[in-house]
C-alpha atoms as one frame of an Amber mdcrd trajectory, in Angstrom:
protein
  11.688  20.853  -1.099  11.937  18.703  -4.481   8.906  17.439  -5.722   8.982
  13.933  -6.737   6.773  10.725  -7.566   9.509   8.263  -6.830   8.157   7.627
  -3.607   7.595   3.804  -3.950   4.628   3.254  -2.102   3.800   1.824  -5.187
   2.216  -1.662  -5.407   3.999  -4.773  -7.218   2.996  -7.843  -8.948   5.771
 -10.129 -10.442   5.325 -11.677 -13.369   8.620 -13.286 -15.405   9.174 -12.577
 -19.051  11.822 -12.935 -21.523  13.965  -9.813 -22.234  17.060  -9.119 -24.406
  19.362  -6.332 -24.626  18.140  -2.942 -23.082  16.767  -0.484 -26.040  18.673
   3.074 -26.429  17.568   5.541 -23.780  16.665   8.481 -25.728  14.381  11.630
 -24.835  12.434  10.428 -28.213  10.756   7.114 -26.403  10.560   4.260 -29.323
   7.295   2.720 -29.506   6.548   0.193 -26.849   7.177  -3.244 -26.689   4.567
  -5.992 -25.663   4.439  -6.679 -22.366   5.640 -10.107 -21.481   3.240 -12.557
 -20.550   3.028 -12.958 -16.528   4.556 -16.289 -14.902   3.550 -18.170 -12.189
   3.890 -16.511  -8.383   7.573 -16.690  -7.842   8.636 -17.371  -3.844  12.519
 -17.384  -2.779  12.616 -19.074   0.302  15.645 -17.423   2.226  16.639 -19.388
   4.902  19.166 -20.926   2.622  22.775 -19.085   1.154  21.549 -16.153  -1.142
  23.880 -16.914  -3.213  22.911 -20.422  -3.817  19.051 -19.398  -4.629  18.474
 -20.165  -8.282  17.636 -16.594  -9.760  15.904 -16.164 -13.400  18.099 -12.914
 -14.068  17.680 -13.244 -18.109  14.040 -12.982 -17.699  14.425  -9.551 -15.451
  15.271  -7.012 -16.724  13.717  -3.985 -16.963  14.397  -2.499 -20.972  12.438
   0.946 -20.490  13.216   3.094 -22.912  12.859   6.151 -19.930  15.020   4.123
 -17.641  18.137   6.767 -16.391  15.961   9.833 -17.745  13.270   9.362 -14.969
  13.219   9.293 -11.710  10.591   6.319 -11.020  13.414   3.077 -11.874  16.628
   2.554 -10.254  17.629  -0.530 -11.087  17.825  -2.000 -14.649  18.350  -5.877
 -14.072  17.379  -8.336 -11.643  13.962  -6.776 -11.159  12.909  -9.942  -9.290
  15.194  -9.232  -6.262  16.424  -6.142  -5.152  19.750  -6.031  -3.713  18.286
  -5.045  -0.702  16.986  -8.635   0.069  20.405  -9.803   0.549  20.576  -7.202
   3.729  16.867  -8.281   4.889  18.090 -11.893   5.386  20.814 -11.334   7.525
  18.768  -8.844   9.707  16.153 -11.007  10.493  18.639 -13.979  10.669  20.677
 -11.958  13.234  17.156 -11.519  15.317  16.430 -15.626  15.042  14.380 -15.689
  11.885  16.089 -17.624   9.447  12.777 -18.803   7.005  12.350 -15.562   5.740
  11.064 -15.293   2.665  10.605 -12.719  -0.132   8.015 -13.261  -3.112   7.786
 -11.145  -6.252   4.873 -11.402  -8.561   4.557  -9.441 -11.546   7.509  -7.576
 -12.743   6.513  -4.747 -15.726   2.985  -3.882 -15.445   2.422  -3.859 -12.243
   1.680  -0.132 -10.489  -2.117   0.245 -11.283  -1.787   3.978  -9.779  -0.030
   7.170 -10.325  -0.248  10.377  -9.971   2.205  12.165 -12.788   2.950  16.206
 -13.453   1.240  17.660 -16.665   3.788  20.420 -18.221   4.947  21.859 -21.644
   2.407  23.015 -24.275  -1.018  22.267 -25.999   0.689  21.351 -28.751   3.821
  18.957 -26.754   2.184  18.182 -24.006   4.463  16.336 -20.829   3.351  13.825
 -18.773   5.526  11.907 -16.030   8.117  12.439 -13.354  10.522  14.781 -12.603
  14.239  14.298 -13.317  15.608  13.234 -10.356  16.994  16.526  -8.589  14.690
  18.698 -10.552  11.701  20.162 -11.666  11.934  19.063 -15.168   9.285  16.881
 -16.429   9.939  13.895 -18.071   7.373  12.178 -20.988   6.888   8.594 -19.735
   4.272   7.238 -22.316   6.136   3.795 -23.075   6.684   3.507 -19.018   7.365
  -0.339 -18.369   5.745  -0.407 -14.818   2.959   1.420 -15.928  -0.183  -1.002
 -16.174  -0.421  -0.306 -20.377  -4.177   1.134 -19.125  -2.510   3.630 -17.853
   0.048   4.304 -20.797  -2.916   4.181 -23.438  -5.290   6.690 -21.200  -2.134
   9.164 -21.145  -2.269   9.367 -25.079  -5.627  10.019 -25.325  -5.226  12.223
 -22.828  -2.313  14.030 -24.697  -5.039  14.191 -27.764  -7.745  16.128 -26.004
  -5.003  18.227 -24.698  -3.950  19.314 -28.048  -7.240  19.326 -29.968  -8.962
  21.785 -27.101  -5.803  23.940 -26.253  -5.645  22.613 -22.968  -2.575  25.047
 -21.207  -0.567  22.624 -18.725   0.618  24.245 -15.964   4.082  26.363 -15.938
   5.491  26.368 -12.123   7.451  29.404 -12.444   4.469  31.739 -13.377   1.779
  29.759 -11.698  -0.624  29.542 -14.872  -1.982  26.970 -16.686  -5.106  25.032
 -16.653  -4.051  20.939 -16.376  -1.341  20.457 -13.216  -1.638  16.877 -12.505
  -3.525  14.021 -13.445  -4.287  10.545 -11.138  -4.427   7.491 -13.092  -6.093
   4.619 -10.895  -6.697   1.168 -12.906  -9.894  -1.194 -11.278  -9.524  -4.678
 -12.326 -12.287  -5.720 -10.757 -14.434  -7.145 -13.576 -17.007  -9.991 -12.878
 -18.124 -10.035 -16.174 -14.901 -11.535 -17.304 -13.075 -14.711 -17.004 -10.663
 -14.265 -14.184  -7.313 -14.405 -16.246  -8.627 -11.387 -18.522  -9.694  -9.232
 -15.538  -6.147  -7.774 -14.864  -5.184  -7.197 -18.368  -8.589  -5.588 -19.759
  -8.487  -2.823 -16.595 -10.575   0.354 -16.364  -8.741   4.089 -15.935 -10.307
   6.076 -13.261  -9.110   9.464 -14.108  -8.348  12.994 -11.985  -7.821  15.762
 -13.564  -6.293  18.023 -11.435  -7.462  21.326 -11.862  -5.292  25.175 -11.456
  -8.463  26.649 -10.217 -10.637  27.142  -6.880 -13.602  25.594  -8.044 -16.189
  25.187 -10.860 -17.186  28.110 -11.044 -13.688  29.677 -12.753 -14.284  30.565
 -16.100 -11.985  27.857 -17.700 -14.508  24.793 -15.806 -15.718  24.894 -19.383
 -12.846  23.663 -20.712 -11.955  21.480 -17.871 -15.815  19.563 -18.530 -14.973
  19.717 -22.139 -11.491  17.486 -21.273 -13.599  15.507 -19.385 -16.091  14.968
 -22.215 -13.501  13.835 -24.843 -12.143  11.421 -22.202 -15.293   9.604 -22.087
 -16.568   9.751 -26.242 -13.222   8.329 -26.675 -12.601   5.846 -24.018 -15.812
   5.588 -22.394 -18.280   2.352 -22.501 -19.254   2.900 -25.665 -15.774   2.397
 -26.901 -13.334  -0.647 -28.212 -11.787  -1.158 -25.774 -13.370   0.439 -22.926
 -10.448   2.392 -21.587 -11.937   5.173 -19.041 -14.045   3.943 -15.675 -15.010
   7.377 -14.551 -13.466  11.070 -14.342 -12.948  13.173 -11.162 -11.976  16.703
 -10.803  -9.791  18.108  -7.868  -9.221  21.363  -7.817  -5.870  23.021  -6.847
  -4.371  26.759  -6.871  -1.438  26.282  -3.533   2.848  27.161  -5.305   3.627
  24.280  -3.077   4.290  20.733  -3.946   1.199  19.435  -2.650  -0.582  17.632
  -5.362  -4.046  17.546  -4.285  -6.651  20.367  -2.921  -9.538  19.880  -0.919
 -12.084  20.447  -3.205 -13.474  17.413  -5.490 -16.140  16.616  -8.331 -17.194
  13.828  -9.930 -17.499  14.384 -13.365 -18.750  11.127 -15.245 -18.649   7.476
 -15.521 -19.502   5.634 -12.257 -19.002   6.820  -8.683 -18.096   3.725  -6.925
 -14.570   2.527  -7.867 -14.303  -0.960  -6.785 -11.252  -3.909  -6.245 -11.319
  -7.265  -5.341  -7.959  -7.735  -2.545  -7.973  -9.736   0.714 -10.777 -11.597
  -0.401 -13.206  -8.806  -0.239 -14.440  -5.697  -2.546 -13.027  -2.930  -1.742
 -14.015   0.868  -2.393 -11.659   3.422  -2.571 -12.300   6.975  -3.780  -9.692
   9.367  -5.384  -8.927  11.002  -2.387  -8.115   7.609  -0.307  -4.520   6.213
  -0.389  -3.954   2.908  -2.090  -0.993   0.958  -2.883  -0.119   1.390  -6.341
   0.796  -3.057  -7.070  -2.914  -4.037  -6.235  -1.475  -7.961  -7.081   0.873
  -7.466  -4.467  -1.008  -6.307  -1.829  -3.359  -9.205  -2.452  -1.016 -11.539
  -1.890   0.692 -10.006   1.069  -3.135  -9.959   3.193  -3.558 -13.190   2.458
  -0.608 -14.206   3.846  -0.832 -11.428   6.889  -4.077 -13.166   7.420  -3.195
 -16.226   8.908  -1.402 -14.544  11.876  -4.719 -13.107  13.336  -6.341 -15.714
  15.731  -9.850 -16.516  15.175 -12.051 -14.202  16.785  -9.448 -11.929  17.630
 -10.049  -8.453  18.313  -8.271  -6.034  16.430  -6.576  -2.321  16.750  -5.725
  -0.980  12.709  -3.905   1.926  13.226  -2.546   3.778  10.432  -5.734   2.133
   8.619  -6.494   4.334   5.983 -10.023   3.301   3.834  -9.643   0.118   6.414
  -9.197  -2.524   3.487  -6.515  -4.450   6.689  -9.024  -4.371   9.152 -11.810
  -5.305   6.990 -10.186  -8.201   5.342  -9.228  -9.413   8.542 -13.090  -9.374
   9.835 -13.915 -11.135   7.212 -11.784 -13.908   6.727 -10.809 -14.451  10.422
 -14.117 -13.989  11.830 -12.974 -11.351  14.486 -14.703 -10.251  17.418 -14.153
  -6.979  16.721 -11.726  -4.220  14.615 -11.330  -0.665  15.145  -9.363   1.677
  12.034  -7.839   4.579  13.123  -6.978   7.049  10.157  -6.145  10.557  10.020
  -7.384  11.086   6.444 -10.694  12.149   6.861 -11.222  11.203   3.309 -10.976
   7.159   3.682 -14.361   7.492   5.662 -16.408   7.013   2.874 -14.204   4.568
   1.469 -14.776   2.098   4.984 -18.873   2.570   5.097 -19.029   1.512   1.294
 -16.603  -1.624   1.868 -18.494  -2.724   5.356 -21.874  -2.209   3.237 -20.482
  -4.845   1.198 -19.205  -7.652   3.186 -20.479 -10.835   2.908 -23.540 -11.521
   5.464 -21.898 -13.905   7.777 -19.383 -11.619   8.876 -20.329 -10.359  12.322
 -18.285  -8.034  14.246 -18.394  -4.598  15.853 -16.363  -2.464  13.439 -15.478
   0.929  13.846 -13.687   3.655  11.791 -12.284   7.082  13.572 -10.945   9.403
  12.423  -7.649  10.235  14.914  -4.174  10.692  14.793  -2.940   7.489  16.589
   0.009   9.194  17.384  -2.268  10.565  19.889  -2.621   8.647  22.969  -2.076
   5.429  21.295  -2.499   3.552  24.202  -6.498   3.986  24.255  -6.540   2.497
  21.095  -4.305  -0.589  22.039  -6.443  -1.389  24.874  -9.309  -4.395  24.464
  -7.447  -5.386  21.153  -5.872  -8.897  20.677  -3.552  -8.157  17.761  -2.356
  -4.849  16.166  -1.408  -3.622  12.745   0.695  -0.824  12.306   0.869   0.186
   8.344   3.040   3.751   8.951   3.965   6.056   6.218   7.872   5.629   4.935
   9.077   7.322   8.078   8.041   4.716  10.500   6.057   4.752  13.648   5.004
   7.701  15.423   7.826   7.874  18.795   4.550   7.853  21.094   3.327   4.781
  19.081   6.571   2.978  19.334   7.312   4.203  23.189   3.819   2.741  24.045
   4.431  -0.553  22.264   7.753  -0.542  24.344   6.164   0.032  27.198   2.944
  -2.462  26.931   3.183  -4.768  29.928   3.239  -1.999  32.511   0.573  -0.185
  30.898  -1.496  -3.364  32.259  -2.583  -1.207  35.706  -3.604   1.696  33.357
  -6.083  -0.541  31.381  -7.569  -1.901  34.698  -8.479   1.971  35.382  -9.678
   2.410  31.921 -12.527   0.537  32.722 -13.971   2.351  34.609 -13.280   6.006
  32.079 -14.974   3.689  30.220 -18.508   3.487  32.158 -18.274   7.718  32.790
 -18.581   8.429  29.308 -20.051  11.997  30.224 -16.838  12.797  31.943 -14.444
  12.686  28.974 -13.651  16.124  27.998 -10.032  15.208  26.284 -10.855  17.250
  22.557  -9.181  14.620  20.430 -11.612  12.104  21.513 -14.731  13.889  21.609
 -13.477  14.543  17.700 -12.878  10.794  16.829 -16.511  10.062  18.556 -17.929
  12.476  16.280 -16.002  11.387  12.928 -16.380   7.881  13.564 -18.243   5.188
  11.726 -19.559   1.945  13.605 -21.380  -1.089  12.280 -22.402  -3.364  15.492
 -22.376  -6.954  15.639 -25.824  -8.822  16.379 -24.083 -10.678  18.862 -23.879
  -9.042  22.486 -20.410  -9.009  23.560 -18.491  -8.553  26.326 -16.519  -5.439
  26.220 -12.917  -6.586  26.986  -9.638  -4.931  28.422  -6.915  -6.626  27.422
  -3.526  -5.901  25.733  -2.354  -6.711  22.496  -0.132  -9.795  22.338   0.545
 -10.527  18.508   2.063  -6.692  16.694   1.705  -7.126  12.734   3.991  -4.853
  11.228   3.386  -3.745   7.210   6.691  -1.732   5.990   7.115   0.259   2.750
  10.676   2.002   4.901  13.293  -0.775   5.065  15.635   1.651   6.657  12.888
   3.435   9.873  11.406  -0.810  10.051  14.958  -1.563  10.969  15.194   1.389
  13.949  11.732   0.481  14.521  12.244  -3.476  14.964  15.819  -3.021  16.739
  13.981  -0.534  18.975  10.986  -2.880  20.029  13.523  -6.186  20.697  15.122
  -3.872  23.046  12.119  -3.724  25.314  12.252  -7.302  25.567   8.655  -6.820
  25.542   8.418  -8.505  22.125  10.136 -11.106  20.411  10.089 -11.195  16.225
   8.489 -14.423  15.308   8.084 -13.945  11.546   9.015 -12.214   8.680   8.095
 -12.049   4.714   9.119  -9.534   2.041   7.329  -8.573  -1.390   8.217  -7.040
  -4.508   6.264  -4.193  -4.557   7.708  -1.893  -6.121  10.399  -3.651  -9.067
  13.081  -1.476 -10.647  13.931   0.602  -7.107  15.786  -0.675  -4.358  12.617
  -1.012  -2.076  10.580  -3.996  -0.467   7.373  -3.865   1.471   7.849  -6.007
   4.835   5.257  -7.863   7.092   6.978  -8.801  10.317   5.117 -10.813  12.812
   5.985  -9.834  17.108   4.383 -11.661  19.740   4.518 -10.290  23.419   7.001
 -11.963  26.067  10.138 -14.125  25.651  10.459 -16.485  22.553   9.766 -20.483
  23.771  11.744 -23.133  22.777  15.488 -21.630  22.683  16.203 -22.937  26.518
  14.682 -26.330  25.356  16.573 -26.832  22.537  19.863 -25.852  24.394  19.119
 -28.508  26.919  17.988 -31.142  24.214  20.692 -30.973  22.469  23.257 -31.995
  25.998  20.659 -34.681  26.457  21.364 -36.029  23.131  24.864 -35.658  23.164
  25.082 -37.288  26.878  22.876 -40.483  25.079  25.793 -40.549  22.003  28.323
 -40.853  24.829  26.927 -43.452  26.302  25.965 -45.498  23.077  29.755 -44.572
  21.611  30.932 -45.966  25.133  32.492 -49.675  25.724  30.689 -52.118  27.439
  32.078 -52.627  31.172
């Protein structure tokens, strides 16, 4: 299978600039050009004729000088709305949503993580993508999606390659020192004024290692890397480029970027973000969207479709920054993540740790596959969020959302499997009991049954949302009640979705049908002569 980075689970912030001509696309990469200044949130309300909607197209385009020679970028102009929006309108419209709306923030700049291949020499060292339908790498350093944190840590990274005779890694003979490096960028500053934070962000770097462990011969030279990393972009430095370097270490000939074994090397442990209105920690190891602006803007939008006090099921919840955000600003009764990443564990106690004192709920983290027997972790929750992986839900997910209002009789009986906790001997449970993380409210409450009525669905797949979507309407269990799309991930032809289903029939349609005869029965009789 090809190895590739144009996956774009990638995060997206739009931001509108002014842009001329696109430069020559040449394997030599001219130096960069300033990034333009970011605009004001831009919102396209939808519910009116696409083609109508006023669109800023001279201020969008992309003008990367890597554009056509990597894979990351498929689209060169209108980076403010992907063609694909067009489609999303009329598929919502065709389900009885016709206010969707799609919202792009900031349009170059924007992906504050990546993970990119290190190949070629000491002396010419590669970093970036592969060519699309290949394993050749190509040098991105001018990338315009590339938060320029990121683009300025990759040349001083390409120094301290060259100066210590760091060996990248060749594929075909497996040697080499340097495979792959993780750029993550924290913005989460206090110190500054808010409007600086974003552009003055910190590099947390991985270096991804082509040995077992530290205690290969060439960890010498990896802690040297390291070392030159942080005299050169550490604190003491103008401007203070590096947050902290991590070491994973790696030997597998398959396309799996990461091993299991990780060091911290220097700079601080804890990397922290401020989205959904709380801090956030997220180690290496834990996925995070790459357009952190985005993502802050799409929870505080998902927010307002949790009820107050709600109870809610995460699943797919990775470090838990949903769930956690949701506690927080909705007050809920109670959340429960459900991850199969055993890494994102750490990740949830450090962000709970941190949550502002008035928040009190029972929280949970576990780590399960909620493929799984999905419906034990449906039951007692209020609202769901599913956040799946490109592919879409898991068919046992998705057949037990279909099937949610005659799964009422089995949640009666769960009550009582509830009570005989001695007797559960299922080994996927006993598992998540062990793994799990709980912090418990210091209110008493009353453990609760019920079924989910309100499904929040977050999409990075357009194409396995739309089997997904057409799949639960056919159940005519659940109705879609709203939708929203987001820019995260400019230059492709992807959008990250948040569709809103509530359980039972949609109100109102049979109402309006017979309002409108009533009012057209009160026109005849006004239009009619007197007798």
């Amino acid at each position: 299978m090809s190895f590739s980075f144009r996956t774009p689970h990638l995060s997206l912030f739009p931001i509108t600039g002014r842009s001329s001509a696109c430069s020559p696309r040449t394997h030599q990469s001219p130096p960069p050009a300033p990034l333009p200044q970011p605009p004001q949130l831009h919102s396209v309300a939808t519910n009116a004729n696409p083609i109508s909607t006023p669109l800023p197209s001279l201020s969008c385009a992309l003008q990367c000088p890597h554009f056509q020679l990597c894979s990351g970028c498929t689209h060169e102009h209108n980076l403010h709305r992907p063609p694909v929006v067009d489609e999303a309108i009329h598929f919502f419209k065709s389900f009885g949503v016709s206010d969707f709306t799609f919202d792009s923030c900031r349009l170059w700049g924007w992906r504050c993580r990546a993970k990119l291949a290190v190949r070629g020499s000491s002396m010419k060292p590669l970093i970036g993508l592969y060519q699309e339908g290949t394993h050749d790498v190509v040098d991105i350093p001018h990338c315009k999606a590339h938060h320029p944190s990121i683009n300025a840590a990759i040349d001083l990274l390409k120094t301290g390659i060259t100066q210590l005779n760091v060996e990248p890694y060749d594929e075909d003979s497996g040697t080499g020192e340097l495979r792959y490096v993780q750029l993550a960028v924290t913005t989460h500053n206090t110190s500054l004024p808010h409007p600086e934070r974003y552009r003055n962000g910190k590099v947390q770097l991985t270096l991804i290692w082509n040995t077992r462990s530290e205690s290969s011969p060439s960890f010498q030279k990896l802690d040297a890397l390291a070392n030159y990393m942080w005299r050169n972009g550490g604190p003491r430095c103008k401007p203070h480029l590096i947050h902290s370097v991590w070491a994973n270490f790696q030997t597998s000939t398959n396309n799996i970027i990461f091993g299991n074994r990780w060091r911290h090397l220097l700079g601080e442990r804890e990397f922290w973000e401020r989205v959904g209105g709380i801090d956030v920690s997220l180690a290496p190891s834990s996925f995070a969207q790459a357009n952190t602006r985005a993502f802050d803007f799409l929870l505080r939008k998902l927010q307002k479709y949790a009820p107050h006090g709600s109870s809610i099921a995460d699943l797919y919840g990775g470090a838990g920054v949903i769930g956690l955000s949701l506690a927080a600003t909705r007050k809920c009764r109670s959340v429960k993540c459900i991850e199969i990443n055993k890494e994102s564990k750490v990740s949830f106690q450090n962000t709970a740790s941190r949550l502002p004192e008035y928040v009190d709920s029972n929280m949970s983290w576990h780590h399960a596959d909620a493929s799984v027997e999905p419906l034990s972790w449906l039951v007692g929750s209020d609202v769901v969020v599913v956040d799946p992986p490109r592919k879409g839900l898991d068919p046992s997910v998705l057949s037990a959302l279909q099937s949610i209002s005659s799964a009422k009789c089995k949640s009666e009986t769960s009550k009582s499997s509830a009570v005989k906790v001695k007797d559960e001997k299922r080994p996927w449970i006993l598992r998540a009991r062990e793994a799990s993380v709980s912090v418990q409210s210091k209110t008493d409450l009353v453990e609760c049954h019920s079924l989910p009525q309100t499904l929040i669905y977050i999409s990075c797949g357009w194409d396995s949302f739309k089997e997904d979507c057409k799949s639960l309407l056919s159940s005519k269990v659940w109705y879609l009640d709203k939708a929203h799309g987001f820019n995260f991930f400019p230059g492709t032809e992807s959008i990250e979705v948040l569709a809103v289903f509530k359980r039972g029939e949609k109100s109102g349609l049979k109402k309006n049908k017979s309002g409108k005869k009533k009012r057209k029965s009160l026109r005849g009789r006004s239009n009619a002569s007197p007798t």
